[in-house]
C-alpha positions as CSV (number, residue, x, y, z in Angstrom):
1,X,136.9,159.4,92.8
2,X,139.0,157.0,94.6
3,X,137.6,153.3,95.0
4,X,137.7,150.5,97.0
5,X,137.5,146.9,95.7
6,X,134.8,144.9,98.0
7,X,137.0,141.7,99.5
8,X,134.2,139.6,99.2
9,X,133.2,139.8,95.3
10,X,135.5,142.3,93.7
11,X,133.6,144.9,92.9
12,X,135.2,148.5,93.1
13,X,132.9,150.3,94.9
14,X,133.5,154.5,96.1
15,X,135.5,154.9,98.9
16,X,132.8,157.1,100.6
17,X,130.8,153.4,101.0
18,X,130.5,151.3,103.8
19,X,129.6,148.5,102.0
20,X,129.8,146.5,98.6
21,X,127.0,148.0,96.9
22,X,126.2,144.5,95.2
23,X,127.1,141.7,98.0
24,X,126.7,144.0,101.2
25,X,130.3,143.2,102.5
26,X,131.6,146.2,104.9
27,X,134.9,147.8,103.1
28,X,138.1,148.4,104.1
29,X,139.0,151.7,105.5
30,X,135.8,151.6,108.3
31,X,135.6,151.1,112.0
32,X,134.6,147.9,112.6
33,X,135.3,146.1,109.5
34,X,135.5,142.2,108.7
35,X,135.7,140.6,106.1
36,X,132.9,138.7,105.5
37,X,132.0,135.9,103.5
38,X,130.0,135.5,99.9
39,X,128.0,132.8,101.8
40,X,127.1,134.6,105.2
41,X,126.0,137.8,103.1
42,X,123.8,135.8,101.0
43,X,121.9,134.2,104.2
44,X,122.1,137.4,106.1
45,X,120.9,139.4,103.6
46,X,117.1,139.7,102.7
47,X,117.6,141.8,99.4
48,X,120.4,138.7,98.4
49,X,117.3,136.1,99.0
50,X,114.7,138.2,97.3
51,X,117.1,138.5,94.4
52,X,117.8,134.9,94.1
53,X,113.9,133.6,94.8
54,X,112.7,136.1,92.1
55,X,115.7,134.6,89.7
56,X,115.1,131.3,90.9
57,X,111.0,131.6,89.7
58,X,111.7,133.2,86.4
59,X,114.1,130.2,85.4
60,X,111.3,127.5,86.0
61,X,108.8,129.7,84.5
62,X,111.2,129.5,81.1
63,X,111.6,125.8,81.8
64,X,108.3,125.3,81.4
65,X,107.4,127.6,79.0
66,X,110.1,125.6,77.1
67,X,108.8,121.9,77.8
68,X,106.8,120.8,74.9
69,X,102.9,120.5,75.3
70,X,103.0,116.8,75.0
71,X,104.9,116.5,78.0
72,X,102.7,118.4,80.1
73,X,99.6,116.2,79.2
74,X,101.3,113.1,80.2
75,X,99.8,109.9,81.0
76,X,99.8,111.4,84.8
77,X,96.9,114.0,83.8
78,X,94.8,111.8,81.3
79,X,91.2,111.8,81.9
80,X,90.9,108.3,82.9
81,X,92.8,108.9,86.5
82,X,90.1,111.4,87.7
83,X,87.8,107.8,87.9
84,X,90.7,105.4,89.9
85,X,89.6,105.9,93.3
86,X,86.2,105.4,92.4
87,X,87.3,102.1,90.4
88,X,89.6,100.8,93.1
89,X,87.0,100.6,95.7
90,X,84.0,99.7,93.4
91,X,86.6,96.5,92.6
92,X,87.7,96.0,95.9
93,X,83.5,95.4,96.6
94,X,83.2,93.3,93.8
95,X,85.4,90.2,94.6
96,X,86.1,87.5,92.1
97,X,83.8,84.5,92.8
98,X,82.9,81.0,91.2
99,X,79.4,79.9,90.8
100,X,79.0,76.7,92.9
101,X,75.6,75.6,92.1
102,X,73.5,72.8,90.6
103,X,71.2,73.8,87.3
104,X,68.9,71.8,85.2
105,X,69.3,71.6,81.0
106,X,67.2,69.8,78.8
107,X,69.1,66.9,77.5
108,X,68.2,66.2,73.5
109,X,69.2,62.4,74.5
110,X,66.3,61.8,76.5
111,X,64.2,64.4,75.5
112,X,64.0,65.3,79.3
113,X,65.3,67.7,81.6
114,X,68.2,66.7,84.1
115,X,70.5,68.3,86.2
116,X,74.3,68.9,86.9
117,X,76.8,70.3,88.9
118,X,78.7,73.5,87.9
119,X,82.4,73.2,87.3
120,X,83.6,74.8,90.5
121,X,80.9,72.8,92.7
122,X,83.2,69.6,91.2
123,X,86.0,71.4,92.3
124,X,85.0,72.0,96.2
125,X,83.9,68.3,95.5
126,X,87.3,67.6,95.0
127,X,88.6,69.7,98.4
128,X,86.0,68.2,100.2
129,X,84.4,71.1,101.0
130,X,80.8,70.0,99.5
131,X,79.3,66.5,99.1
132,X,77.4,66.2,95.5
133,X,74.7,63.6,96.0
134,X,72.7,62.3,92.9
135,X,69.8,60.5,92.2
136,X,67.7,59.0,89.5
137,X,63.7,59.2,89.1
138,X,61.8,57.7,86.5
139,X,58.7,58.9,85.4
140,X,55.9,57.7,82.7
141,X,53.5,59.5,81.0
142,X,51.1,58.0,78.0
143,X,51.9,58.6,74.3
144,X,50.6,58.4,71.0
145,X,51.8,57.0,68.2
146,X,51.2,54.9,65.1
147,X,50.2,52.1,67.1
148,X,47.9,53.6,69.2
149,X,48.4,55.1,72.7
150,X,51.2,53.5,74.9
151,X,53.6,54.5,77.8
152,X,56.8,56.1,77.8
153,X,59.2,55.6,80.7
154,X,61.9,58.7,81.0
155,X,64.7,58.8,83.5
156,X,65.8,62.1,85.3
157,X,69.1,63.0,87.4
158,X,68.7,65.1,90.1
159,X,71.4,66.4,91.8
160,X,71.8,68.1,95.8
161,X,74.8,70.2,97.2
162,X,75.7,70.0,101.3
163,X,78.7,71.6,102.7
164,X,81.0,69.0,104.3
165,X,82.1,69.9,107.4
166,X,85.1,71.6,106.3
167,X,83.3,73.2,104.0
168,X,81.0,74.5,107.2
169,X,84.2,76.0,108.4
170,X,83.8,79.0,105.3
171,X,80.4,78.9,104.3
172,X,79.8,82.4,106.0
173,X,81.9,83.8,103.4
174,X,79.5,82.2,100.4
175,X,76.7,84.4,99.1
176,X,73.7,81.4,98.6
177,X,71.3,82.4,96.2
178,X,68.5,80.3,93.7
179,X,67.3,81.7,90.3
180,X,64.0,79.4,89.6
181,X,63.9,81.1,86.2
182,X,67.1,79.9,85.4
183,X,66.5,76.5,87.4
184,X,69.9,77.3,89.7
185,X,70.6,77.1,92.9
186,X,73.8,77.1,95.0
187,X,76.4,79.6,96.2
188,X,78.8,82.4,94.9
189,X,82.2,81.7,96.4
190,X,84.6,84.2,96.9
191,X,88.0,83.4,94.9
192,X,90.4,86.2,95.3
193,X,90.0,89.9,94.6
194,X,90.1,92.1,91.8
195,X,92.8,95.2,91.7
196,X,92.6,97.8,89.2
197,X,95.6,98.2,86.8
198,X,94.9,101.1,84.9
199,X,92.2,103.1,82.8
200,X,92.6,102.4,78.9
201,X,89.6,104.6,77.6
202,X,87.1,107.1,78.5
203,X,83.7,108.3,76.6
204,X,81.8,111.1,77.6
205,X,77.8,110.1,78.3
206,X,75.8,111.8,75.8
207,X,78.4,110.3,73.0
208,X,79.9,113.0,71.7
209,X,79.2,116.0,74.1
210,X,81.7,117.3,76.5
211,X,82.5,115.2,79.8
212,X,80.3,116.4,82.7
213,X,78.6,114.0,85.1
214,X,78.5,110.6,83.3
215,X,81.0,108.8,81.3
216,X,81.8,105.0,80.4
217,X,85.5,103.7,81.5
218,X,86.8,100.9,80.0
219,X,89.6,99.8,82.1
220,X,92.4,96.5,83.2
221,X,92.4,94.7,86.2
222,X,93.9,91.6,87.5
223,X,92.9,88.9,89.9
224,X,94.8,88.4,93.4
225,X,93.3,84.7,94.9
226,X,92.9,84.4,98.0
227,X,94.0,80.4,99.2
228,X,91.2,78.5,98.1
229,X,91.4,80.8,94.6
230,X,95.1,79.5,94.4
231,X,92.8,75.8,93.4
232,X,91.5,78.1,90.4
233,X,94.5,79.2,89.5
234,X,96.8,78.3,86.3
235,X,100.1,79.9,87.5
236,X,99.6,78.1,91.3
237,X,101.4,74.9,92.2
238,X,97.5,74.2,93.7
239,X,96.2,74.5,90.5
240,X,93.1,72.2,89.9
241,X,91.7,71.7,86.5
242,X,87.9,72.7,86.6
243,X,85.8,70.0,84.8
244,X,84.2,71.6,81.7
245,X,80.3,71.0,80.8
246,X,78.7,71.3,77.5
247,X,75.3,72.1,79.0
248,X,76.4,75.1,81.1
249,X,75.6,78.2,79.6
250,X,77.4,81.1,80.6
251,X,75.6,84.5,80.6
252,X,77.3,86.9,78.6
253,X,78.6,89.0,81.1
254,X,80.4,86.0,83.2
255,X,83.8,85.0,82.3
256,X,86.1,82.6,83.4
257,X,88.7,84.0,86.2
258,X,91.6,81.1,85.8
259,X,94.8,82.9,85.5
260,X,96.7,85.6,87.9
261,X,99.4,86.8,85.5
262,X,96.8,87.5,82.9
263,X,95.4,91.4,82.4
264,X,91.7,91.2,82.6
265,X,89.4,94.0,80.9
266,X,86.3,95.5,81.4
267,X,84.1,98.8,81.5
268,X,82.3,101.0,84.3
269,X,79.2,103.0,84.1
270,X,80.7,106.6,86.0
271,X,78.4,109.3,87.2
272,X,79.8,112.1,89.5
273,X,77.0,112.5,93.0
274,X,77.8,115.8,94.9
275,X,81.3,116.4,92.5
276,X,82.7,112.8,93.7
277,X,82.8,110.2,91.0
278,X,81.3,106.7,91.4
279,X,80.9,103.5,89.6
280,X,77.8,102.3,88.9
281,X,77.6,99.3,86.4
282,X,80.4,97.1,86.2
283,X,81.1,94.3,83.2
284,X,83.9,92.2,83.1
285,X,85.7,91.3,80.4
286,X,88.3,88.2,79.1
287,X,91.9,89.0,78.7
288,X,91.5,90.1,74.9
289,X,89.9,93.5,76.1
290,X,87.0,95.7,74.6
291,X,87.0,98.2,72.6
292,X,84.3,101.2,73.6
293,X,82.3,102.7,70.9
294,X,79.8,105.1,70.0
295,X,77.0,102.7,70.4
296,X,78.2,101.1,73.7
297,X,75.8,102.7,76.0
298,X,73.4,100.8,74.0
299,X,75.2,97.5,74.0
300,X,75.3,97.4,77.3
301,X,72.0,98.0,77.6
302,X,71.2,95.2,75.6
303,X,73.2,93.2,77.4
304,X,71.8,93.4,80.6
305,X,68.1,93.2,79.0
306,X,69.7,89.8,77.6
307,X,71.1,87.9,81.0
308,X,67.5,89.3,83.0
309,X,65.7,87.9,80.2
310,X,63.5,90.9,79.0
């Protein structure tokens, strides 16, 4: 049988043919022949691209098949990223603040309660964006002792925040509040905000079961200030040293917020409403992170019974 090699890929083909039986080019010896080019056959040919998309899908389907699981469960596809929307905008609510109040301790000195100024109130002091006004009362009451009955004279700071003007200027920002229990009274002032760095560790609520609708996240964040944050701030030129007090208590879930290069921790409450995830409780925590465990449902539990005094 005589043959015809196909100008286009070489291929002998019979001379009865028309055209290259593998690239479609006409053959020599036809009316109406041209030589035609691999590359136009290949886009004007749909058996060419059905060839080459069912070649093309069979090579990354052995790619794959040849990556090593590992790879495949990357950090990309850890549990933790199904709760980062829901942690971005539950930190994006809960903006970093300082607690510009006056509180009352008992001082062992006199045997008599007085009152102070928190640290950051002596810091908008120092802006002049409050004025700290104190006083002095003295009060006597009768006593007993070995001597018979007598008088004993005690004297007692008070202390009063007012916004300066200036201070006027922002207060719509500050969130005022007073806890009576706690004798305190002031504002929370907004410092900067918190943005969520990563997830670090997940555990499925019931400890131990399968994740379903409720889990604990512990996670990193850092602190952005805004430009009276910036005062707060250790790695600002505006940097202001915060006076420290020995008779301020802190609760246990309130940390200090003083530094914008450092990676802050903490852990989230998640429960999924209507197959969207949300965060519930929030706890922040110092820069030296925290570890969950199997018992932290219960720690946290505690600690919130703790700071509302039950």
């Amino acid at each position: 049988m005589n043959q015809v090699k196909c100008p286009g890929c070489g291929l002998s083909n019979p001379a009865k043919n028309c055209e290259c039986v593998r690239c479609y080019t006409s053959l020599p010896g036809f009316a109406g022949f041209e030589p035609q080019s691999t590359e136009h056959n290949l886009a004007a040919s749909p058996k060419i691209l059905m060839a080459i998309c069912i070649g093309t899908t069979v090579l990354i389907m052995l790619a794959v098949a040849a990556v090593p699981v590992y790879k495949l469960t990357s950090r990309a596809l850890t549990p933790g990223k199904m709760f980062e929307p829901a942690l971005k905008d539950a930190l994006l609510r809960n903006t970093a603040r300082v607690d510009v109040a006056r509180y009352t301790y008992y001082n062992n000195r006199t045997n008599w309660l007085d009152q102070e100024a928190t640290p950051a109130a002596r810091n908008l002091s120092h802006l002049g964006l409050i004025d700290i006004r104190e006083s002095v009362s003295v009060d006597s009451s009768s006593t007993m002792n070995e001597t018979g009955a007598g008088f004993m004279v005690v004297q007692s700071r008070h202390v009063d925040l007012k916004p300066t003007a200036a201070g006027q200027l922002q207060i719509s920002s500050w969130e005022a509040y007073e806890n009576k229990e706690a004798r305190k009274a002031g504002w929370y002032v907004p410092i900067g905000e918190r943005e969520l760095v990563g997830t670090v560790d997940m555990m499925p609520i019931p400890e131990g079961k399968p994740l379903q609708d409720a889990a604990i996240v512990s996670f990193k964040w850092r602190w952005k200030p805004n430009q009276l944050g910036k005062t707060f701030d250790k790695s600002s030129p505006s940097y202001f040293p915060s006076a420290k007090s020995k008779n301020l208590s802190r609760d246990p879930t309130d940390i200090e917020i003083d530094d914008s290069q450092v990676t802050y921790w903490g852990t989230a409450e998640m429960a999924r409403v209507n197959g969207v995830w949300e965060a519930k409780r929030l706890f922040w925590f110092g820069p030296n992170g925290v570890q969950l465990s199997p018992n932290m449902t219960d720690e946290l539990n505690r600690t919130i019974e703790k700071t509302q005094g039950k």
